[in-house]
N, C-alpha and C positions, 0 to 999 in steps of 0.2 A: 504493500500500500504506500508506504514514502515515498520509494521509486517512482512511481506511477504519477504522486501528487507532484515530482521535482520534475517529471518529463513536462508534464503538463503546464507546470510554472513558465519553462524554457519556450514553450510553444507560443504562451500568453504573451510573452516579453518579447517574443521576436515578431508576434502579429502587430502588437504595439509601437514598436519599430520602422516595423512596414509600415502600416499606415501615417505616423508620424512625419518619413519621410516623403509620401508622396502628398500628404497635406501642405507641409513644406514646399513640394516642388508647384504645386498648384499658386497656393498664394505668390512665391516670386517667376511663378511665367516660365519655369523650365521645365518643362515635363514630356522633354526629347523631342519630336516630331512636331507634336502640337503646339511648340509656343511660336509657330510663324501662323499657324493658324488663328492664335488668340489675338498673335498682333493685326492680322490682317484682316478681321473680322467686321463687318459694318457695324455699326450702330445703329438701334434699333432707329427709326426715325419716326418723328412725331408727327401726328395728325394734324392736317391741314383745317387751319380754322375755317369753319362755316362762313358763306359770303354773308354779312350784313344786311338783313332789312332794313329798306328806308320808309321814315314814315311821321311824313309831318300832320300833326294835329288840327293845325289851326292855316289850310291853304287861304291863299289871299283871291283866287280867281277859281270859278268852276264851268266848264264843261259839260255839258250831257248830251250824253247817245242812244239809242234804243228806238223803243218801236210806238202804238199807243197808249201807251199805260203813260209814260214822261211827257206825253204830248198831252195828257190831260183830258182826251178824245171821252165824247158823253160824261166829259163831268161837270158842264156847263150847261149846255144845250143839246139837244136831240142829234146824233153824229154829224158832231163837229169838235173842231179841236179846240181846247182849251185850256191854254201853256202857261196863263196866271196862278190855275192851281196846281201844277206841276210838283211833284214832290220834289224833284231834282233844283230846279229856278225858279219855281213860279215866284208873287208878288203877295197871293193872297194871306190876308191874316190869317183866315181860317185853317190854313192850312201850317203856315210858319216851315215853308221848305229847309231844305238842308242847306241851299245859299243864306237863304235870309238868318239862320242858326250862325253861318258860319260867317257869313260878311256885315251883316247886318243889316236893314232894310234898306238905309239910303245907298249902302255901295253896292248891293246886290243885283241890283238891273241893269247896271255898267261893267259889273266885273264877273256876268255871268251868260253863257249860251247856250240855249236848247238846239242843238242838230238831230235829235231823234226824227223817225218818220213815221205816222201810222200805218198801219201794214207791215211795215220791215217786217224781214227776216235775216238771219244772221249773216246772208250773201251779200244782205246792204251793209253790212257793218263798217267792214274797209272805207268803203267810200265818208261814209260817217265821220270814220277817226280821219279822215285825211283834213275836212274841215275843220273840226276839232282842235288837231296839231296848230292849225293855222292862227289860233288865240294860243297859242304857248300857255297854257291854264295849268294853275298848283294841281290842278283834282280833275280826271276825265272821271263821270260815273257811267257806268253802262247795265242797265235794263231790256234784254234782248232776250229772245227764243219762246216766249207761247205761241207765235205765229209758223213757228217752225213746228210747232205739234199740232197745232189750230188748221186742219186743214179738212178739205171737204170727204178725203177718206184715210185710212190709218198709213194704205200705202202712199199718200204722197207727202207723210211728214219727211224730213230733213234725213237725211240719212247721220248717224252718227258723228261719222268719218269728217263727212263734208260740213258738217256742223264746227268740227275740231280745226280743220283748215279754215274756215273763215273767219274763226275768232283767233288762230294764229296770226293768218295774214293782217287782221285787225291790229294787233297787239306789233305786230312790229311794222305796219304804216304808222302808229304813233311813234312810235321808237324813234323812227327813222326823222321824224321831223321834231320831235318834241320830249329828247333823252329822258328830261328831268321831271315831266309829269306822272300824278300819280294817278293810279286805277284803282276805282272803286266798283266790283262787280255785284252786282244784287244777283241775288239766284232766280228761275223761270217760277212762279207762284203755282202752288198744288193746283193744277187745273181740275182734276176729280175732287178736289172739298169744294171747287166750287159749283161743279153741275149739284153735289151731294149739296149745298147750301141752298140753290135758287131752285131747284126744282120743285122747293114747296112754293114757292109765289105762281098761283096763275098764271097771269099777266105776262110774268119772264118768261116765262116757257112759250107762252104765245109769239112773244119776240125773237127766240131764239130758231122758232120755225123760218124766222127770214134768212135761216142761213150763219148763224154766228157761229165758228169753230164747233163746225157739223162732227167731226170726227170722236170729239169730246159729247157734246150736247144733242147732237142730233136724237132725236126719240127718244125725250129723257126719261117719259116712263117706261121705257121699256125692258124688263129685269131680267131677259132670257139670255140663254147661254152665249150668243153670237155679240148682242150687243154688252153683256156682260166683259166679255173676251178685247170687244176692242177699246173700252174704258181702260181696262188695265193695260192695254198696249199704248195706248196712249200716257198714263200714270207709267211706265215702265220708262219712256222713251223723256220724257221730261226727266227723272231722276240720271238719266244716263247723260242729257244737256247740260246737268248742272254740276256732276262728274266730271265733265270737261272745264266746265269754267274753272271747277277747280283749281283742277292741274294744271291749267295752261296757266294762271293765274300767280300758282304756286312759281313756277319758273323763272317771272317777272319780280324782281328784289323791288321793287316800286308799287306792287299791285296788291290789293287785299280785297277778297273773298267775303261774302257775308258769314259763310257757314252754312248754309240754308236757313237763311233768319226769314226770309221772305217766305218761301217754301212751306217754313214750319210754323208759319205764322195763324193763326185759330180764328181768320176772320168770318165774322158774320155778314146778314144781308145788311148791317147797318154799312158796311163799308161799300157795298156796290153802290152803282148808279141806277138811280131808279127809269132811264132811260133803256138800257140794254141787262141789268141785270148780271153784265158782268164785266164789266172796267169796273175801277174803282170812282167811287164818287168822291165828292169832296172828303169826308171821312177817311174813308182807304185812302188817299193823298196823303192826308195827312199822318198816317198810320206807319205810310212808308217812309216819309220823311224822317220821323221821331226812328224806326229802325236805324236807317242812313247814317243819321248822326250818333247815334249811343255806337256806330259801328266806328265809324272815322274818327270818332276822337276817343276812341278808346287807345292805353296804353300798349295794348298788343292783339295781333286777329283773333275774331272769332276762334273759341275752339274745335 
């Protein structure tokens, strides 16, 4: 048994040894072969900081583009347009747009421009921003795409794709003329909460037989499997618009996205027009407005 515990002593002492020395050789870089590899080894390198969002508060000049909803269209009079209640510039009190918030009444009708068009669709958009550029403005807003799913049947909404390229080529027609401006995107408004809203008014439904964004509304009571189907292709095709505004949005270090504030907004008939039953009327103006702003002067985007 001695024997045995002094071999084993010898063994301890020399593994101790060994590892002593190659801990040794480690710490000072000699460890035969490998110290040109330790010398010559990269460094790990560090991660490249994120590009900067820009994003001023308090813009001195605004811009708007889009379709009728910014134009104000039946919120005034029986179709026609009406760009004083404009969420984006209008003038009206009742409404208290996001210029008049931001510029304040008396500089708001000089330091601000409606180019939206009614009818647009997103194919107008380009052309939009190119006037736009043209006032060099702190704030472009754009309101575009229920016209792109507003159509007289499911297959002739907007296709995706082409939805995606015309607000690319939008986004950098501003660019190209007007670097430093900023983009404020509203999302396409739940077109299915609003058949689901007006469908109880008579009256709306009667006017909507003249033809209003058939693809949506057309045969509102009708609950069967076909028109069922293309409600939600419609409701499908809008979530996938606003998808895009996203991303393409997200891209732009200048640009900020509602979130879907508009989208997910729980308006009632009090916000329609009691002319079509479904533009916003004076109310929904103003509705949109107060979104706009609690959006653009917030510290950081929507979540």
């Amino acid at each position: 048994m001695p024997e045995c515990s002094s071999r084993r002593r010898v063994r301890g002492a020399a593994a101790a040894l060994t590892a002593l020395s190659f801990l040794g050789a480690v710490l000072t870089g000699c460890t035969g072969g490998s110290s040109a590899t330790t010398k010559g080894a990269a460094r790990p390198q560090s991660p490249s900081p994120s590009p900067v969002r820009v994003w001023d508060v308090s813009p001195a000049s605004i811009a708007a583009v889009g379709d009728s909803i910014t134009r104000g269209f039946d919120a005034c009079s029986v179709f026609a347009d009406c760009p004083e209640v404009s969420w984006a510039t209008g003038t009206d009190d009742g409404v208290n747009s996001l210029a008049v918030r931001l510029l304040g009444a008396a500089k708001a009708p000089s330091h601000s421009w409606n180019h939206a068009v009614s009818g647009a669709r997103m194919a107008q958009l380009p052309e939009q921003m190119a006037l736009a550029s043209k006032e060099r403005p702190d704030l472009v807003t754009v309101m575009i795409g229920a016209n792109d799913a507003c159509r007289d049947s499911v297959r002739l909404m907007t296709p995706v794709a082409d939805f995606r390229a015309s607000f690319e080529a939008s986004m950098r027609q501003l660019r190209g003329a007007a670097p430093k401006s900023q983009v404020y995107v509203s999302s396409v408004p739940d077109l299915k909460r609003l058949w689901s809203t007006g469908r109880g008014n008579a009256l709306g439904k009667q006017i909507w037989k003249l033809g209003i964004c058939r693809s949506m509304l057309g045969d509102a009571d009708d609950m069967g499997t076909a028109a069922v189907a293309r409600r939600d292709a419609v409701q499908d095709r809008v979530v996938a618009y606003n998808e895009v505004l996203r991303d393409v949005c997200a891209k732009d270090l200048r640009c900020r996205y509602d979130g879907g504030a508009v989208f997910d907004y729980r308006f009632t008939g009090e916000q329609l027009s009691r002319w079509d039953w479904f533009h916003p009327g004076r109310d929904g103006q103003a509705r949109l407005a107060e979104i706009a702003y609690r959006n653009v002067t917030a510290a950081g985007p929507p979540a």
